[in-house]
Structures are given as structure tokens and as C-alpha cells.
C-alpha positions in Angstrom: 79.2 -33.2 -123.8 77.6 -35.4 -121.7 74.4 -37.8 -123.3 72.8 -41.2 -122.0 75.7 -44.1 -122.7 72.7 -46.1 -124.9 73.4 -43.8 -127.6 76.5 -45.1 -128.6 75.1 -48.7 -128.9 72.5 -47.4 -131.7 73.1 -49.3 -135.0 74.4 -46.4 -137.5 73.2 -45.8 -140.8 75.8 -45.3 -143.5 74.9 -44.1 -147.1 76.7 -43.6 -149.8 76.6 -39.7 -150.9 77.9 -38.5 -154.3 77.9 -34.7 -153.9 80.2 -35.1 -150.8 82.3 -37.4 -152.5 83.0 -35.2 -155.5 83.3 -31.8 -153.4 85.9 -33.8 -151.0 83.6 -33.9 -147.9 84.1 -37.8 -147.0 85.9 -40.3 -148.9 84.2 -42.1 -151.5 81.4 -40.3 -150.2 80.6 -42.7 -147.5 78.6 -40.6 -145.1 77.7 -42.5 -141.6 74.8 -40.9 -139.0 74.9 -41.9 -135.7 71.9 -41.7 -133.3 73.2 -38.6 -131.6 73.8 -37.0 -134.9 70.4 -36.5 -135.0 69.5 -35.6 -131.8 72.5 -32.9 -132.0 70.0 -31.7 -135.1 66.8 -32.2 -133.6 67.6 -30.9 -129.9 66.3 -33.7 -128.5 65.7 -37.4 -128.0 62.3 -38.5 -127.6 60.1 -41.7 -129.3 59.4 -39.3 -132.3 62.9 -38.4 -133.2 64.0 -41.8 -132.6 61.3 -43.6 -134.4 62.0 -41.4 -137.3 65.8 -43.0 -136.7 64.3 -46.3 -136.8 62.1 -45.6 -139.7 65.0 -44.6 -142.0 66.8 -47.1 -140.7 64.8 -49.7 -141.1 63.2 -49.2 -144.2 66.5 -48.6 -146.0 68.1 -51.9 -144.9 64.8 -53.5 -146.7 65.1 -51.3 -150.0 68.9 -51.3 -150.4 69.8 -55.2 -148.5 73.5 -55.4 -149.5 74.2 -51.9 -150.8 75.0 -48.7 -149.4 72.0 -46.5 -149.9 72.5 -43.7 -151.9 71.7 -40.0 -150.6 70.3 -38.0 -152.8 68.5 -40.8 -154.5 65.9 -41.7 -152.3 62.1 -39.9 -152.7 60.0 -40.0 -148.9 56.6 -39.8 -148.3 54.2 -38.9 -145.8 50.6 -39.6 -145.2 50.0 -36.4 -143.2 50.8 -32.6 -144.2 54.1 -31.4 -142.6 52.2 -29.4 -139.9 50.3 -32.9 -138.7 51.3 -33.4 -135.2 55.3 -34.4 -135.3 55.6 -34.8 -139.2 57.9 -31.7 -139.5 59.8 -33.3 -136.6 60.1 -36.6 -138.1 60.4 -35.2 -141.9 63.4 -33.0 -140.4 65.2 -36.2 -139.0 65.3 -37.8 -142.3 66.0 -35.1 -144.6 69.1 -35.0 -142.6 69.3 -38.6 -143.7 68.5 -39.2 -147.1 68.4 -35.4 -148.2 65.7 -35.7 -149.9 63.7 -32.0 -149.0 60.2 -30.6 -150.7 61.5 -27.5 -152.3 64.2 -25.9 -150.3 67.2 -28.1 -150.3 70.5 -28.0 -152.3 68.8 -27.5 -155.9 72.3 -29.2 -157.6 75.5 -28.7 -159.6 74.9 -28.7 -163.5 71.6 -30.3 -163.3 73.4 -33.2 -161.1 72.6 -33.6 -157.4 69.6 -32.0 -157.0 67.7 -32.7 -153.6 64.6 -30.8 -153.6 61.0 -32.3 -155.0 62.4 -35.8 -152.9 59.7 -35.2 -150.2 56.4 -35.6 -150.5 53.2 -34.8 -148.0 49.6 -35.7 -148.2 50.4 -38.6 -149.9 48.0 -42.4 -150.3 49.7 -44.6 -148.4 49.0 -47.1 -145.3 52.3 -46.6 -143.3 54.1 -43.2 -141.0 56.8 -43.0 -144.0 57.4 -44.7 -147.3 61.0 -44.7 -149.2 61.7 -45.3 -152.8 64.8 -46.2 -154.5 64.9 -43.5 -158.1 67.7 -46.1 -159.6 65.4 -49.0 -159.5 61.8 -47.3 -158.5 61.2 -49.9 -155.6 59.6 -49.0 -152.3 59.3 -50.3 -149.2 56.9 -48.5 -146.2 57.7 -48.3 -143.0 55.3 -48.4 -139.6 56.5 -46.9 -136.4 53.8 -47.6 -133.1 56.3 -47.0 -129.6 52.5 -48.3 -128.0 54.2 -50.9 -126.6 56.6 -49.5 -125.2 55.2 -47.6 -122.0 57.0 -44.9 -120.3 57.5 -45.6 -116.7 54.4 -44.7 -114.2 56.6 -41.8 -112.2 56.9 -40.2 -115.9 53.3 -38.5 -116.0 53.3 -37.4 -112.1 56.9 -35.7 -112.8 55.9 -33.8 -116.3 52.8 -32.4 -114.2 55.4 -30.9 -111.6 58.0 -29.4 -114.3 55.2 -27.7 -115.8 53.6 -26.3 -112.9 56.9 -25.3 -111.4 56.7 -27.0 -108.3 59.8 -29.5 -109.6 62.7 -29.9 -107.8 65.8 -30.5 -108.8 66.4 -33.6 -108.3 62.5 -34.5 -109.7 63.6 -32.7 -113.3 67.2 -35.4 -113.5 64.7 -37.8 -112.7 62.3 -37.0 -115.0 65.1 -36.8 -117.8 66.5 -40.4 -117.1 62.6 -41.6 -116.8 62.3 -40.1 -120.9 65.5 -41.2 -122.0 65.3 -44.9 -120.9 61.8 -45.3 -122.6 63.7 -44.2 -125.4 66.3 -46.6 -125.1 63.7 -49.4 -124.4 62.4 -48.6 -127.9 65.5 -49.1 -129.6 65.9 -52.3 -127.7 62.8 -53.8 -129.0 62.7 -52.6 -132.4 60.7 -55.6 -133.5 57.7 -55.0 -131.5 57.8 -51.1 -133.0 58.6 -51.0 -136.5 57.1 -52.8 -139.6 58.5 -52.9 -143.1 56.2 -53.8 -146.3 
């Protein structure tokens, strides 16, 4: 499986995950994503899937510092309803992260591990997601804006040729690399694109 070689230079997120640990899954229960984990999941890389990498990331370094996050443990919220533009897309990404689903995840083992009623739409708040710890009830919301980050000036002229199929070949690889290295530009300035509060 080939994949841009900027992937593997994305900052992982490990957790800490007590339902794998006790059914044997990872040791301890130390889970670790990777970049391309998600993209495997989502089909795709694009500013919204990896903003909603960044986003989990991010904000979970803030709310956890030292400590492995827990998964499982962690309630999301949204702003928007899940059929809002790329919520779903961005919701998707970090249910695979935290687990935390609405109403149809893992429901739990003897009233332990449950994962559903973590993820919340519609909500009041100011930011694209907000994370809160259940252990300790602190939050911390997180701003994603890839503005600044403009995708090269051949992008737009290409996209208009794929989808009036009058591409070549070589115009769709170049279109492909044009996507992926905005993408990469936005994990390289993270600080210009994310906010924590």
C-alpha cells in the first residue's frame, strides 16, 4: 500500500483503553492511532479528516498533559447537528479516537465500558469540537480554521477538469499530490490552525 511519506511523520495519539486491555486486545490497554489509521477509516485525507486528527489531538494533550488519555472516558461535543456540512465526517474520525458515539456504539460489559451517550450535537459552545475528561469533569475546546493554509493555484483549474472528464492522466496524479501536500502543509503549521481554550 502506497500513501504520501508525510504520513508517517504525523505525531500519534496514544490512549489508554480499558475494555481492550481486559479482553486482551493491547497490552495494558495502550491503544496508539496513527494518521493513516484514520484515513484507512475515513477513505481519505483531506483538511477535514485531518483537522479532526488535529482536533483530538490537540485538545487531548491540553486536557490529559502528562497522562494517557483514557478511551472510553471522554464525552465530545459539537456545535452543529451531525448532518452540518462535514460534522459526520469529523464526528466519525474521533469516535474512532476516543469512542465516545451518540447511541450506537459498544453499550458495555456489566454496566462497565459503555460508549454510547459520549457524543453530543447541537450543543452551546464557541469552538468546531469540545472534549471533557468524566474522571475529573474538565474541558478544554478546540478550533480548527485550515484558512491559512491555501491549496496551491493549479488545485481549482485541475478539480474543474476531473469533474468534467476532460482530465488526463497525468492531470488527476497531479491533482492528488496538489491535495495531499496542502494537507501536509497543515500539519506542518499546526499553530496557525488549531486553538485550544
Amino acid at each position: 500500500m502506497n500513501y504520501p511519506d508525510f504520513f508517517n511523520k504525523i505525531e500519534t495519539i496514544k490512549l489508554q483503553d480499558p475494555l481492550s486491555g481486559l479482553l486482551g486486545t493491547f497490552e495494558n490497554g495502550i491503544v496508539e492511532f496513527t494518521y493513516l489509521d484514520v484515513v484507512k477509516s475515513a477513505g481519505h485525507s483531506c483538511p477535514t479528516v485531518s483537522g479532526a486528527y488535529l482536533c483530538a489531538l490537540e485538545g487531548l494533550k491540553v486536557l490529559y498533559k502528562d497522562e494517557l488519555p483514557k478511551r472510553g472516558d471522554i464525552k465530545v461535543e459539537f456545535s452543529e447537528s451531525q448532518t452540518d456540512g462535514v460534522a459526520g465526517v469529523i464526528a466519525s474520525v474521533i469516535t474512532n479516537i476516543t469512542g465516545a458515539t451518540t447511541d450506537f456504539g459498544f453499550r458495555g460489559i456489566g454496566g462497565n465500558f459503555n460508549r454510547t451517550n459520549l457524543m453530543f450535537f447541537n450543543q452551546d459552545i464557541k469552538s468546531s469540537v469540545k472534549f471533557t475528561r468524566l474522571d475529573t469533569n474538565e474541558s478544554v475546546e478546540v478550533s480548527y480554521n485550515p484558512n491559512s493554509i491555501p491549496p496551491q493555484e493549479k488545485q481549482q483549474a485541475l478539480m474543474q477538469k476531473i469533474m468534467q472528464k476532460v482530465a488526463s492522466k497525468d492531470d488527476k496524479i497531479e491533482f492528488g499530490k496538489a491535495w495531499q501536500d496542502r494537507v501536509r502543509r497543515i500539519f506542518e503549521n499546526i499553530d496557525s490552525v488549531i486553538s485550544t481554550f
